[in-house]
ChimeraX commands (.cxc) that place a marker at each C-alpha (Angstrom):
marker #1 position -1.52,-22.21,10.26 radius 0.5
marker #1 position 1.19,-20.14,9.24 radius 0.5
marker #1 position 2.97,-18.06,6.44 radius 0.5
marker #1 position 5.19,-21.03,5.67 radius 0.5
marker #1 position 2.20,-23.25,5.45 radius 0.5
marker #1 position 0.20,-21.01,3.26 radius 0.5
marker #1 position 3.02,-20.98,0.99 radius 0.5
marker #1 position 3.88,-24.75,1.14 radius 0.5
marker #1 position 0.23,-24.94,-0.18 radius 0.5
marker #1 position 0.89,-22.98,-2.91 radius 0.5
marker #1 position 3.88,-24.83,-3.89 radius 0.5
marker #1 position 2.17,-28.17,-3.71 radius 0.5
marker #1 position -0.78,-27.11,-5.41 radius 0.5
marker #1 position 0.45,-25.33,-8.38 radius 0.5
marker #1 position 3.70,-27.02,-8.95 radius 0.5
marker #1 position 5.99,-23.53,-8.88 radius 0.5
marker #1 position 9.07,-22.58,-7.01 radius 0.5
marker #1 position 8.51,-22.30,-3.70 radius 0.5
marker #1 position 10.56,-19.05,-3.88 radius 0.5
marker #1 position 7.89,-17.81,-6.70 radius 0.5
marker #1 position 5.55,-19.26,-4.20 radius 0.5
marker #1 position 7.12,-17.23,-1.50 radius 0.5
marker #1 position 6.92,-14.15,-3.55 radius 0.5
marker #1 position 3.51,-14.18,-4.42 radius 0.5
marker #1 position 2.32,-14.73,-0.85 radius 0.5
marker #1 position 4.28,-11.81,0.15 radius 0.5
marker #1 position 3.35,-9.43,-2.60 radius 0.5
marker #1 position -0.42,-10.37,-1.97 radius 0.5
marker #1 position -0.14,-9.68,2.24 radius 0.5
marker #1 position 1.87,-6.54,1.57 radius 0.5
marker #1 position -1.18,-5.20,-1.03 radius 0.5
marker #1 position -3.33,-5.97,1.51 radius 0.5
marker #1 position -1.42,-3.97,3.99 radius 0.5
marker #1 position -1.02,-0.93,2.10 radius 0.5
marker #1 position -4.71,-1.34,1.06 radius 0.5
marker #1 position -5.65,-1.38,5.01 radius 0.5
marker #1 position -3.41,1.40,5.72 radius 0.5
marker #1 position -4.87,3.55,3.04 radius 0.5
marker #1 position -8.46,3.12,4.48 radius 0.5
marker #1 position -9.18,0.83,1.77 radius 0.5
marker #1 position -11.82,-2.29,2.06 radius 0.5
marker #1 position -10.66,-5.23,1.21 radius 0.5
marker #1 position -13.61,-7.83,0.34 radius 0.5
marker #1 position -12.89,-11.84,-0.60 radius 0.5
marker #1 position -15.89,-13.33,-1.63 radius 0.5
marker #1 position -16.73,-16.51,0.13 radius 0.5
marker #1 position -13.89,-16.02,3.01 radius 0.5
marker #1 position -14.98,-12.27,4.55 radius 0.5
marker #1 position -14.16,-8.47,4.91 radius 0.5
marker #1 position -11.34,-6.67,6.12 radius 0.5
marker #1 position -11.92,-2.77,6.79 radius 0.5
marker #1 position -9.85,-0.33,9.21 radius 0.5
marker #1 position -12.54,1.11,11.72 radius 0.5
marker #1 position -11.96,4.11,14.28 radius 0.5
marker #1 position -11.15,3.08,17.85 radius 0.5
marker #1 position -12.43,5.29,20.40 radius 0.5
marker #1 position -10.40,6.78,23.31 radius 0.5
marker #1 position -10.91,4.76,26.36 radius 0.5
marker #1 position -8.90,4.20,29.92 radius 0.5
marker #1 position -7.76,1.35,30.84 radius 0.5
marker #1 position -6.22,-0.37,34.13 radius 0.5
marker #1 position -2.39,-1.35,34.58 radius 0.5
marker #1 position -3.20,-4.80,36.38 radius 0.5
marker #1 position 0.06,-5.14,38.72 radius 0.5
marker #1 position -0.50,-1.28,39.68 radius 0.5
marker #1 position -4.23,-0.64,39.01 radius 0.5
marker #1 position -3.67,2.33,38.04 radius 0.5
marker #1 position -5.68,4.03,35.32 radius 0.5
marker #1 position -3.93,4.46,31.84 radius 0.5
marker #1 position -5.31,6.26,29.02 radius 0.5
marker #1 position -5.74,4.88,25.50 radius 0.5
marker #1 position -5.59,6.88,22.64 radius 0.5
marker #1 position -7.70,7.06,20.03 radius 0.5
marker #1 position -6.77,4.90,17.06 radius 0.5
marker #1 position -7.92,2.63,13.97 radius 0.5
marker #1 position -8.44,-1.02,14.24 radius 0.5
marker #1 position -7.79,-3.59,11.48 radius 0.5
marker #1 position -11.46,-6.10,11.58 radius 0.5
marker #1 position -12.86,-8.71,9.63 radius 0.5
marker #1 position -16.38,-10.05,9.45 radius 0.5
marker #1 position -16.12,-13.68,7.80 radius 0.5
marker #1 position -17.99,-14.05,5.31 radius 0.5
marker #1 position -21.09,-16.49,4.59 radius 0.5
marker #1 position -19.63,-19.65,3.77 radius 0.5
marker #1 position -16.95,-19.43,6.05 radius 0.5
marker #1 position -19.44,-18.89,9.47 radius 0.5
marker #1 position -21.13,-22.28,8.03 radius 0.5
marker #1 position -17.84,-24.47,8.26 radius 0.5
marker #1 position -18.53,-27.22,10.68 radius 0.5
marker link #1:1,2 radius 0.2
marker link #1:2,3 radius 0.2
marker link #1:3,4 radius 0.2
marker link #1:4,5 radius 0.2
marker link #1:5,6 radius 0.2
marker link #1:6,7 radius 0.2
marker link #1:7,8 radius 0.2
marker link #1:8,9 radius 0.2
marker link #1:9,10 radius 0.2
marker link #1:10,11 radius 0.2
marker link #1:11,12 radius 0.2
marker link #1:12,13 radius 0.2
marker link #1:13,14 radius 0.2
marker link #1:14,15 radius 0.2
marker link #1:15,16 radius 0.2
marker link #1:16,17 radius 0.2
marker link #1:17,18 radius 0.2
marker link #1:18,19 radius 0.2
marker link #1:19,20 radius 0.2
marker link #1:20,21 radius 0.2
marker link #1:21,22 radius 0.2
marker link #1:22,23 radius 0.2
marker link #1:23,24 radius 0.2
marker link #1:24,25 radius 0.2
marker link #1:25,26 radius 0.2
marker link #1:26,27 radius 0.2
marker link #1:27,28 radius 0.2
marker link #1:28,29 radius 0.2
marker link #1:29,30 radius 0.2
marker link #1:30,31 radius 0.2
marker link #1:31,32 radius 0.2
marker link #1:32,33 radius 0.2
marker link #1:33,34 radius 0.2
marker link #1:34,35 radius 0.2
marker link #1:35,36 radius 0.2
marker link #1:36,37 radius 0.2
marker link #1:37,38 radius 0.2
marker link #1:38,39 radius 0.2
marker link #1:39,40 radius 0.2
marker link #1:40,41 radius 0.2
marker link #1:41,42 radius 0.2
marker link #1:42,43 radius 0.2
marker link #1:43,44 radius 0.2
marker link #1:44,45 radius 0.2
marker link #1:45,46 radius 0.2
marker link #1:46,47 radius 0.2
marker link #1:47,48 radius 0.2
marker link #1:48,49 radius 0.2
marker link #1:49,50 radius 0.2
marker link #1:50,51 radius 0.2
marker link #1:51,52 radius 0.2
marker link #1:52,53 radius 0.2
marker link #1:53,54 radius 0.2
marker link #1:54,55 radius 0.2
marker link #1:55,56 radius 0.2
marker link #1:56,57 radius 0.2
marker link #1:57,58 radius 0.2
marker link #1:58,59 radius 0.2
marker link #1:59,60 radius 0.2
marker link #1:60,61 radius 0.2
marker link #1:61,62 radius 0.2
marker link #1:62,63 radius 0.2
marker link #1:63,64 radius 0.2
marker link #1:64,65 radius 0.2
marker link #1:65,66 radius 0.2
marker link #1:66,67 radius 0.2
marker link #1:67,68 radius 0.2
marker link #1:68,69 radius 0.2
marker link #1:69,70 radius 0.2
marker link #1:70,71 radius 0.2
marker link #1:71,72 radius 0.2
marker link #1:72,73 radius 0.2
marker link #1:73,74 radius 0.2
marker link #1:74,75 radius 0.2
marker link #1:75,76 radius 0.2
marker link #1:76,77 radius 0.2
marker link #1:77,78 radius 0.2
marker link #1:78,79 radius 0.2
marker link #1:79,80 radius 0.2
marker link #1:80,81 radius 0.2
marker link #1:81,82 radius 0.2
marker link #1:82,83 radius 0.2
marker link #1:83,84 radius 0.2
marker link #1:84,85 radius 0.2
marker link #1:85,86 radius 0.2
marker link #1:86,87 radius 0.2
marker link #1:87,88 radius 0.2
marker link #1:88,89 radius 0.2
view
């Protein structure tokens, strides 16, 4: 699934624009985003989590080379589904 099918969604089920549709699918990714980048946590009840977590430094391999390559330390964007979403069959 993507954006465009989110929004098509929207548009069938409510019956509105689909460039009001468009809109408000933006407007609520772009919250989320800022939300995310502020540290927030962003919880939907009955789909899951979103928080930002620390990543920890680490060294990698180049695989044509081999060579080692260090990665930086950094925050990672994760999401732990939520109870009725790990029970969809």
């Amino acid at each position: 699934m993507i954006k465009l099918d989110i929004i098509n969604e929207v548009v069938n089920k409510t019956g509105i624009t689909k460039t009001k549709a468009e809109l408000a699918v933006e407007t609520v990714f772009e919250s989320m985003k800022k939300a995310l980048a502020g540290g927030e946590r962003i919880e939907l009840r009955g789909f899951g989590v979103f928080n930002v977590r620390p990543r920890k430094t680490g060294i990698g391999r180049n695989p044509r080379t081999g060579a080692e390559v260090n990665i930086p330390p950094g925050k990672a964007v994760r999401f732990k589904p939520g109870k009725e979403l790990q029970s969809i069959d």
